[in-house]
Each structure stands twice: as structure tokens, then as C-alpha cells.
C-alpha positions as CSV (number, residue, x, y, z in Angstrom):
1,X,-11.1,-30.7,9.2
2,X,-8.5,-28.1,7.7
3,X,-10.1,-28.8,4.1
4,X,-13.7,-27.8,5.2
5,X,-12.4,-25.1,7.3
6,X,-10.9,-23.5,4.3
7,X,-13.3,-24.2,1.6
8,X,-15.6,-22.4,4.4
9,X,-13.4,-19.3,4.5
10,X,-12.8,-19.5,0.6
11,X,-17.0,-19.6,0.2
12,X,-17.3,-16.5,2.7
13,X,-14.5,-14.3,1.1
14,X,-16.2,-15.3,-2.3
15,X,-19.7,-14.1,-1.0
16,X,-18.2,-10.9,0.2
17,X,-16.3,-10.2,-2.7
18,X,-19.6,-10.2,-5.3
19,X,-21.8,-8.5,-2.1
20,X,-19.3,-5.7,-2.3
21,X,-17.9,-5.4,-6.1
22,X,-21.4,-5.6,-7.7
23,X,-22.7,-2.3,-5.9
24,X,-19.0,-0.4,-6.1
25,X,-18.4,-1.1,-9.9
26,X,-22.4,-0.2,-10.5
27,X,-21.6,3.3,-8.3
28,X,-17.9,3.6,-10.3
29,X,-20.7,3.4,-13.9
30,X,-22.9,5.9,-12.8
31,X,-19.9,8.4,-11.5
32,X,-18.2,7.6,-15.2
33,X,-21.5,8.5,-16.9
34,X,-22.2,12.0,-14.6
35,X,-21.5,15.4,-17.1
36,X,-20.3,17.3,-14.4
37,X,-17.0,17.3,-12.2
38,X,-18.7,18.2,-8.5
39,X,-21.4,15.2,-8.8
40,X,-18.2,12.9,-10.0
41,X,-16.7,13.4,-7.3
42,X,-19.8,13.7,-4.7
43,X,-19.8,10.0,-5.7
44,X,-16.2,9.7,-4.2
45,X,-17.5,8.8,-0.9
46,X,-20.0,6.1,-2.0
47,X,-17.5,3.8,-3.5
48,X,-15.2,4.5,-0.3
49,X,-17.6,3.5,1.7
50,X,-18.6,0.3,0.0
51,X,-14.9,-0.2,-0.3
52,X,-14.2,0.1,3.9
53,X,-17.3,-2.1,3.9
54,X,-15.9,-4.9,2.2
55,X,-12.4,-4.5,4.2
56,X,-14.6,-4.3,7.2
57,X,-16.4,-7.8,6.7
58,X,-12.9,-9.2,6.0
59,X,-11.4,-7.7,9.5
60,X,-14.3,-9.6,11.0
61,X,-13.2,-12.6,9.3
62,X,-9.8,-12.6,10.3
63,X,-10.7,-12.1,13.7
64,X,-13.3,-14.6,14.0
65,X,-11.7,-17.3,12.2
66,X,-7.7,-16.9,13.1
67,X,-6.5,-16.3,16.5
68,X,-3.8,-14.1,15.1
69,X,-3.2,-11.1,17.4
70,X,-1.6,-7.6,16.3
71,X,0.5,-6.3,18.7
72,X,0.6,-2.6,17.9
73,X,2.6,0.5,18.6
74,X,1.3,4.0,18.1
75,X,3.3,6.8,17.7
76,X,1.1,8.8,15.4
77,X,-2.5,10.7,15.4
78,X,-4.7,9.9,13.0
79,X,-7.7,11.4,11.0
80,X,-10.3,9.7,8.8
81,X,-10.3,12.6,6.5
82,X,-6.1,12.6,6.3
83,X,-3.9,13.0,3.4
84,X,-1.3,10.6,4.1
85,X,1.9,9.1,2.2
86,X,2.5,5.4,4.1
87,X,5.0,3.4,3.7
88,X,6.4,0.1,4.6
89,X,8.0,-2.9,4.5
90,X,7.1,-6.3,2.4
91,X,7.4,-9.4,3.1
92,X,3.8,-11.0,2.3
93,X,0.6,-10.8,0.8
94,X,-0.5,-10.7,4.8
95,X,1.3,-7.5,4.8
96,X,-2.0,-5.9,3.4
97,X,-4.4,-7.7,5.2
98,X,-2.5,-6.3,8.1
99,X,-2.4,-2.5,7.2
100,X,-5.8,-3.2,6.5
101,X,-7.0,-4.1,10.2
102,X,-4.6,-1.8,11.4
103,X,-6.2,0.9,9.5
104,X,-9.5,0.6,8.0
105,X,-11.9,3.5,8.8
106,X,-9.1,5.5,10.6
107,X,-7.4,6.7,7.9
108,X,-8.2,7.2,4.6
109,X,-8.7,4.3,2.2
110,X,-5.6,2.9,1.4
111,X,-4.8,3.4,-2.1
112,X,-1.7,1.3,-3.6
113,X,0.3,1.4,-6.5
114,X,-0.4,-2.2,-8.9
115,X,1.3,-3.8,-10.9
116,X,-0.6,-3.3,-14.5
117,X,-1.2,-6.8,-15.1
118,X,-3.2,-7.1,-11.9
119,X,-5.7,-5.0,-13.7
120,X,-6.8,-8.8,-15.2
121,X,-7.5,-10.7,-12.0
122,X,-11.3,-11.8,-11.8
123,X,-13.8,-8.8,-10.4
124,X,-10.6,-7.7,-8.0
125,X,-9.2,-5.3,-10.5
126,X,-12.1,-4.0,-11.8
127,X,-13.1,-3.1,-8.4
128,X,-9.2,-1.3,-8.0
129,X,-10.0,0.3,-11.4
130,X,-12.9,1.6,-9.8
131,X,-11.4,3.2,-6.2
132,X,-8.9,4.4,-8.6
133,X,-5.8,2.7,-7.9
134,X,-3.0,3.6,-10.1
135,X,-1.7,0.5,-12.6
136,X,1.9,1.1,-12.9
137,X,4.5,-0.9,-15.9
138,X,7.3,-1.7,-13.5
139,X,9.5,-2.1,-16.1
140,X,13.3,-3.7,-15.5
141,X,16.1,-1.6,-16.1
142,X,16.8,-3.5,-19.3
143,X,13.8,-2.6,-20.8
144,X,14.4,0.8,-19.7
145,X,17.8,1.2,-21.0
146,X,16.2,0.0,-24.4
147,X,13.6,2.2,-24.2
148,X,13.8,5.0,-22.7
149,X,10.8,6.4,-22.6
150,X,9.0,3.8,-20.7
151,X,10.4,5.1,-17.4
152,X,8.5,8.6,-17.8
153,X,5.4,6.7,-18.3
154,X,4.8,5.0,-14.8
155,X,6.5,8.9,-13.7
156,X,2.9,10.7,-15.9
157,X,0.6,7.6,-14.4
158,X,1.9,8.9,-10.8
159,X,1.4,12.3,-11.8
160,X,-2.5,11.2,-13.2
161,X,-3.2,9.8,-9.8
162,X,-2.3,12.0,-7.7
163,X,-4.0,14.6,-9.5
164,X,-7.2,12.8,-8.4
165,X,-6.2,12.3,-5.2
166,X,-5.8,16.1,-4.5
167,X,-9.3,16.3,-4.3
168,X,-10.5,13.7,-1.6
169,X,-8.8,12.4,1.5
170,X,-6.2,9.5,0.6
171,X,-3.5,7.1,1.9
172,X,-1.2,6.5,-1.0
173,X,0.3,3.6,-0.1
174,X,4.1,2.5,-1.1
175,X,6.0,-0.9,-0.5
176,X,9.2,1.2,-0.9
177,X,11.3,-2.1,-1.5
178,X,9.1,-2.5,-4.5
179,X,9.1,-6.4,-3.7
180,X,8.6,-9.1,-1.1
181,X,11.5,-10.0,1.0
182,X,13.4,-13.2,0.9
183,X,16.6,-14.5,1.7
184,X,17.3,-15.1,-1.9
185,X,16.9,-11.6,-2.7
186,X,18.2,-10.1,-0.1
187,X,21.6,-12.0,-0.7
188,X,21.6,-10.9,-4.5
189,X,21.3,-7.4,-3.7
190,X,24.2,-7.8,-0.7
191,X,21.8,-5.2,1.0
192,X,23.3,-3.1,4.3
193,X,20.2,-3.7,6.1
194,X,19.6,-6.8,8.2
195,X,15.7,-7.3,7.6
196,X,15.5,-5.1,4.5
197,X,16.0,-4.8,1.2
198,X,17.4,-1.6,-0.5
199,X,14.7,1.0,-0.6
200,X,13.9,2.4,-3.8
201,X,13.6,6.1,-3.6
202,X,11.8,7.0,-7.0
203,X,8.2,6.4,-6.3
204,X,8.3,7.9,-3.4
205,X,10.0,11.1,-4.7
206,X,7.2,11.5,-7.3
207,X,4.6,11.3,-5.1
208,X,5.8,13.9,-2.8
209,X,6.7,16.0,-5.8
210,X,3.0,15.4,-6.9
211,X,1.1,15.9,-4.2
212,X,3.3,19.0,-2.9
213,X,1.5,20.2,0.1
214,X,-1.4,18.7,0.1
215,X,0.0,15.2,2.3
216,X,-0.5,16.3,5.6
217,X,2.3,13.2,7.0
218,X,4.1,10.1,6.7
219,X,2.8,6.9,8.4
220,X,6.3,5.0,8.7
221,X,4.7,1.4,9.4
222,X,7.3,-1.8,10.4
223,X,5.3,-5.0,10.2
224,X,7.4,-8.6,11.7
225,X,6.4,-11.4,12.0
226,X,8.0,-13.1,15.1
227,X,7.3,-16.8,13.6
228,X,8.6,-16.3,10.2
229,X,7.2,-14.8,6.8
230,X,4.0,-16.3,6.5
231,X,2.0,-17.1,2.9
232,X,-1.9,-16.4,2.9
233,X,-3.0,-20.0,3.5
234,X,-1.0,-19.7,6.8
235,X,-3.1,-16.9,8.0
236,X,-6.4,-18.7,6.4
237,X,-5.3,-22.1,8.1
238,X,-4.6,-20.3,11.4
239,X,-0.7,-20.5,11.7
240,X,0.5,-17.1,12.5
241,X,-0.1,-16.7,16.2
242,X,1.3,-12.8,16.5
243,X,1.8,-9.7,13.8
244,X,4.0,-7.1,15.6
245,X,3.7,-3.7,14.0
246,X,5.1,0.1,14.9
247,X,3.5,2.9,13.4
248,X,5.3,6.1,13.3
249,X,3.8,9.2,12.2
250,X,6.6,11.6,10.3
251,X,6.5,15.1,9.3
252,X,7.5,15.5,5.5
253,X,10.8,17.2,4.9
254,X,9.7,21.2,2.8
255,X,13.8,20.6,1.5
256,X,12.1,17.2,-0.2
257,X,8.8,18.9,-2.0
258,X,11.1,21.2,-4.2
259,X,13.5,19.0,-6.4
260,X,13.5,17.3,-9.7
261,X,14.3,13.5,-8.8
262,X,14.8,12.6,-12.3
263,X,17.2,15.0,-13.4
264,X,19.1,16.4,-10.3
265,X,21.9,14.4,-9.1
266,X,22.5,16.3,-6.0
267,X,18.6,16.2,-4.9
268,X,18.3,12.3,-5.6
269,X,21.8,11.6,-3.5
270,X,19.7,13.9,-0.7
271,X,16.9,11.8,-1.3
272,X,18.5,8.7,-1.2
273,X,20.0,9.4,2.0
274,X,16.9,10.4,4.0
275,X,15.3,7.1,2.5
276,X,18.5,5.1,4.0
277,X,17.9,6.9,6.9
278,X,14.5,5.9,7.5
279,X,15.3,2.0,6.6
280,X,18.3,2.0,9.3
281,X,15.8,2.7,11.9
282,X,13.2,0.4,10.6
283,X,15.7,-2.0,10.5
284,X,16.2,-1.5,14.0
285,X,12.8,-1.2,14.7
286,X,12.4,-5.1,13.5
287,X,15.7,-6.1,15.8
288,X,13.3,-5.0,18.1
289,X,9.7,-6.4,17.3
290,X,11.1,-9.2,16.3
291,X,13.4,-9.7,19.7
């Protein structure tokens, strides 16, 4: 029963996947071709609306076919046309599926930061290519040490897309641990936090330092998962009973928007500690859901 059930699913996500990609990459053309600026970006709200389309159908799948339930808490007020920096923790490829029912329509698209080689997966990063997501290197530090100048390269892609992003309500979205939890790595990085890994400040700093004023708030998001990290096929096979999640809306620090991350010690170690700051709390905050 459990095969037919997800060759089913499998069939349905597939169907909704070419329903919505055709029409978004054929709308991402046309706004590519236009001469002019203002009809580019009247086009903007086409391809997000396709886009919240597509996420739609999928919340509808989830719902209809799982009997996961998302226990949420709210401390924030939100607004479809929002400019909004969110972050979160990471411990699964559910994770997005999650800010995705938790969100869709009522803020902002969310917008994430990709890897560069996801531009390659079948139809899936064309369509990212076309809602503009930003493909970053993600180089090691070895590389980096080596070359140098590959660090200011995912710094002038940030920059790139957040120029875009000026111009049209967003939700920049940010796994600040800049990887998926596990055990193994938490271990290796003998992180201080109990459900965490170590935050990594840079990204975040050069979004901030991007977008200047024009983010109206953070969306702090906490995601647990009371039965244990689940994989995809868990949630597709119906094996994740409950997603707890808190969602706290923050005001952006003005002492944060004026700083060079990069090149001033003093302003990264200020950084640093308001982004440790954050991740003792959502560390507490899991103690808590996950209680």
C-alpha cells in the first residue's frame, strides 16, 4: 500500500511541478525580453503569483495526504506586501515545506539563498532562476584561504540580489547555520548551544548592510520536531505526527545597518554577539517546543 501511496504523491507533485514551471519560466522569457525597466518589473507579480500558486497546491497536498499538524506560535504581525529578513533553524528538507505552509500568501514570497550547483536540478532551478533566487559558491575556508577573492564574490551576488529586491516586496530567507543539523556535526563543532549549531553571522550582515532600510523586520522562526529530524519520505509516507514552530517578529538593530562586516573587527565581534544572542534564546525556545 505505502508503494502506491507514494508513487501517487510522486505523480501529483510531478503534475504540479510542469502545471506551474511551464507558465512561470514562459512569464520569466517575456519579462527578460521587455526594453523597459517599469514593464520588467510590472511582470514581478505574475511570476509571484504563479509561484504562491504552485506552493499553494503543495500545502493542499500536505494536508490532504499527511496528518501532520503545525502547532504554531505567533508573536509577530504580518503583511503580504512586507520586506522581511527570516531566519531559522535547519534541520531538514521539511524545514521548507514547513515555512512554506506557515507562510505562503502572508508574507512575501520566500526567497532563499542556493547553493550554485542547485541551479542544475531538473525544471526546479530554472524556475528559482526565474523568481530570482540568488545562487551563492559556498566556498570552504580552504578554498578561500587559497583564493582570496572568491569570498567577495558570494558578498557582490548578495549585493546583486538585493538590489532587485529593493524594488518589490520580499522575504529573504537565511538558514543562519548554513547547514542541516546533526549529531555528527554538532559534536565536530563542540557548539555551546544544545539544539544548534554555531550561527554564522556573514550572510546575514550583508543583507542587512544591503538592504539598509528598506527590511521593515525580522521573522525569528524555531521549527522542532518533537519525534525526531525527519527526511522527506517521512513526511510523504505520513510519519511526522506534529511540527512545533514559534515565530517571533524582531525589530532590526539601526547600530547593525551602519558597519563594514568584512573589515571591522569591532563591528563583526558586535555582530557576532547579537547573533549568539538570538541562538541562546532559540535554543531555549526548542527546550521548550520540544518539552
Amino acid at each position: 500500500m505505502l508503494p502506491l501511496r507514494l508513487f501517487l504523491i510522486f505523480l501529483l507533485i510531478a503534475v504540479n511541478t510542469l502545471l506551474h514551471v511551464v507558465p512561470l519560466l514562459t512569464v520569466a522569457l517575456f519579462k527578460a525580453l521587455l526594453p523597459f525597466e517599469r514593464l520588467r518589473l510590472a511582470s514581478n507579480p505574475v511570476l509571484t503569483g504563479i509561484a504562491e500558486s504552485w506552493v499553494g497546491v503543495n500545502n493542499w497536498m500536505m494536508d490532504t495526504f499527511t496528518g501532520t499538524r503545525i502547532g504554531l506560535q505567533e508573536d509577530a504581525t504580518l503583511h503580504a506586501d512586507g520586506h522581511y529578513l527570516v531566519l531559522a533553524n535547519h534541520q531538514s528538507w521539511v524545514d521548507i515545506l514547513v515555512l512554506q505552509k506557515v507562510f505562503n500568501r502572508r508574507i512575501p514570497l520566500l526567497r532563499f539563498f542556493l547553493k550554485r550547483q542547485l541551479f542544475w536540478v531538473p525544471l526546479l532551478g530554472l524556475a528559482w532562476w526565474a523568481l530570482d533566487f540568488p545562487f551563492m559558491g559556498r566556498y570552504t575556508p580552504k578554498q578561500i584561504a587559497r583564493r582570496p577573492e572568491l569570498a567577495g564574490r558570494d558578498i557582490e551576488a548578495t549585493r546583486r540580489a538585493c538590489e532587485k529586491f529593493r524594488s518589490i516586496p520580499v522575504s529573504i530567507m537565511n538558514f543562519v547555520e548554513g547547514t542541516r543539523f546533526t549529531q555528527a556535526k554538532h559534536g565536530k563543532q563542540s557548539s555551546p548551544f544544545r539544539h544548534l549549531l554555531k550561527p554564522k553571522s556573514g550572510g546575514v550582515a550583508f543583507v542587512l548592510d544591503a538592504m539598509g532600510q528598506g527590511l521593515h523586520a525580522i521573522l525569528d522562526v524555531t521549527i522542532a520536531y518533537p519525534n525526531g529530524s525527519p527526511s522527506m519520505m517521512d513526511l510523504l509516507a505520513n510519519r511526522i505526527p506534529e511540527v512545533r514552530v514559534r515565530v517571533r517578529q524582531r525589530a532590526i538593530p539601526e547600530e547593525l545597518l551602519r558597519g563594514d562586516y568584512q573589515n571591522d573587527r569591532a563591528f563583526r565581534a558586535r555582530f557576532q554577539q547579537w547573533m549568539n544572542g538570538l541562538w541562546h534564546e532559540k535554543d531555549a525556545d526548542l527546550d521548550r517546543l520540544l518539552g
